[in-house]
C-alpha positions in Angstrom: 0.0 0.0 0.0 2.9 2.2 0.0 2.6 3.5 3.9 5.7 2.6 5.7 5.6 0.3 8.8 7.4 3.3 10.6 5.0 5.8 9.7 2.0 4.2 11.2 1.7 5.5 14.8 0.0 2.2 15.5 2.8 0.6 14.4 4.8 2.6 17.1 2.7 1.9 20.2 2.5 -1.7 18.7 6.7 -1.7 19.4 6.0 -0.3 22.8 3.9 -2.8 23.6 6.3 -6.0 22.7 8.9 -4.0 24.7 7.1 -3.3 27.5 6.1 -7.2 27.6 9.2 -8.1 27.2 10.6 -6.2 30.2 7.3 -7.7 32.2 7.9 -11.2 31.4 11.3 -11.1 32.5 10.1 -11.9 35.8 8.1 -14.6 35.7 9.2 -18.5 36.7 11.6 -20.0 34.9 9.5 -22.9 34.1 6.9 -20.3 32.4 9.5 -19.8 29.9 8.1 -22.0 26.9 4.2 -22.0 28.5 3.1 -18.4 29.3 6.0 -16.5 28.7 6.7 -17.6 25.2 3.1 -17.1 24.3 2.7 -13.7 25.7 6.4 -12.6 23.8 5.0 -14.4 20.3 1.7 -12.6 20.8 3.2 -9.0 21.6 5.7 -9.6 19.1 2.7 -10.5 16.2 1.1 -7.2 16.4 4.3 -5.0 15.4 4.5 -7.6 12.9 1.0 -7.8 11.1 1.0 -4.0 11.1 4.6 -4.1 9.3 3.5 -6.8 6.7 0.4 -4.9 6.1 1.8 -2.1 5.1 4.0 -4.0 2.4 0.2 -5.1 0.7 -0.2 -4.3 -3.0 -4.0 -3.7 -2.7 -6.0 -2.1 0.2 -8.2 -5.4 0.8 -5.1 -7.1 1.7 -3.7 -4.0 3.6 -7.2 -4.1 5.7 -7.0 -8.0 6.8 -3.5 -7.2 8.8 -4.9 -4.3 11.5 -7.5 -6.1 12.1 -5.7 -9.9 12.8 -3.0 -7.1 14.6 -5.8 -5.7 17.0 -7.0 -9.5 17.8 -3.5 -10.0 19.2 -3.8 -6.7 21.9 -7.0 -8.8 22.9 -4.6 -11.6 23.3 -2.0 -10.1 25.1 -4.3 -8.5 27.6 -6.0 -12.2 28.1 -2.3 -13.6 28.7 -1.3 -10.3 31.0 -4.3 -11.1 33.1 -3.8 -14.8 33.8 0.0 -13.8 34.7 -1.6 -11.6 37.3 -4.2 -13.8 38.5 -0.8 -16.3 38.7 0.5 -14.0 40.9 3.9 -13.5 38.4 3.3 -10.2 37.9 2.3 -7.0 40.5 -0.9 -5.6 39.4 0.9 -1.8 39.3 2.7 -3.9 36.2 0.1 -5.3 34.4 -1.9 -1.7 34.3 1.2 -0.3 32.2 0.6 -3.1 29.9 -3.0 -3.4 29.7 -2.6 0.8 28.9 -0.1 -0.1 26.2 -2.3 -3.3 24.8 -5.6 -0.6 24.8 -4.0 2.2 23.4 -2.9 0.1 20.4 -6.3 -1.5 19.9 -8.0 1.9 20.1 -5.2 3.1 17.0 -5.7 0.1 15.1 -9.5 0.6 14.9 -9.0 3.9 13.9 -6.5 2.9 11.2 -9.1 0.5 10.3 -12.0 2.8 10.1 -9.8 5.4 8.3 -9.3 3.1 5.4 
């Protein structure tokens, strides 16, 4: 479609996002590492990257499937944050900074998706 990965500001709070996961997962058990904490990194890590092979589409059909799979994922993540508290891995101060990150993205992608 022509619009850059790196100019989409959803794209940019998408990043934030798989970051801010990252750093948030880095406490968790050790044995969580290829159960929840795997999931929750390849879930973060999926919306950056729908929102970046999206943008690469030839056709605006195709463009619209990716923001919409991407914004599935925040739904995901926020699911996967909330187990992690309920778990007790994770402070609940944490998870807010997350679930902000994981809305704020959702709320952009809708837009982008409306926009189009």
């Amino acid at each position: 479609m022509g619009q850059a990965f790196r100019d989409l500001q959803a794209g940019h709070r998408a990043m934030a996002l798989a970051e801010a996961v990252y750093e948030l997962s880095k406490s968790f058990p050790r044995e969580e590492l290829y159960g929840l904490t795997g999931q929750l990194r390849r879930s973060a890590l999926s919306i950056p990257s729908h929102i970046a092979e999206g943008s690469s589409s030839n056709s605006l059909g195709e463009f619209k499937q990716f923001p919409g799979v991407a914004r599935g994922w925040t739904y995901e993540v926020r699911t996967q944050v909330e187990s992690a508290r309920n778990l007790k891995f994770v402070s609940p101060e944490k998870v807010q900074g997350v679930w902000g990150l994981a809305h704020e993205a959702g709320r952009m992608l809708y837009a982008l998706l409306e926009s189009l």
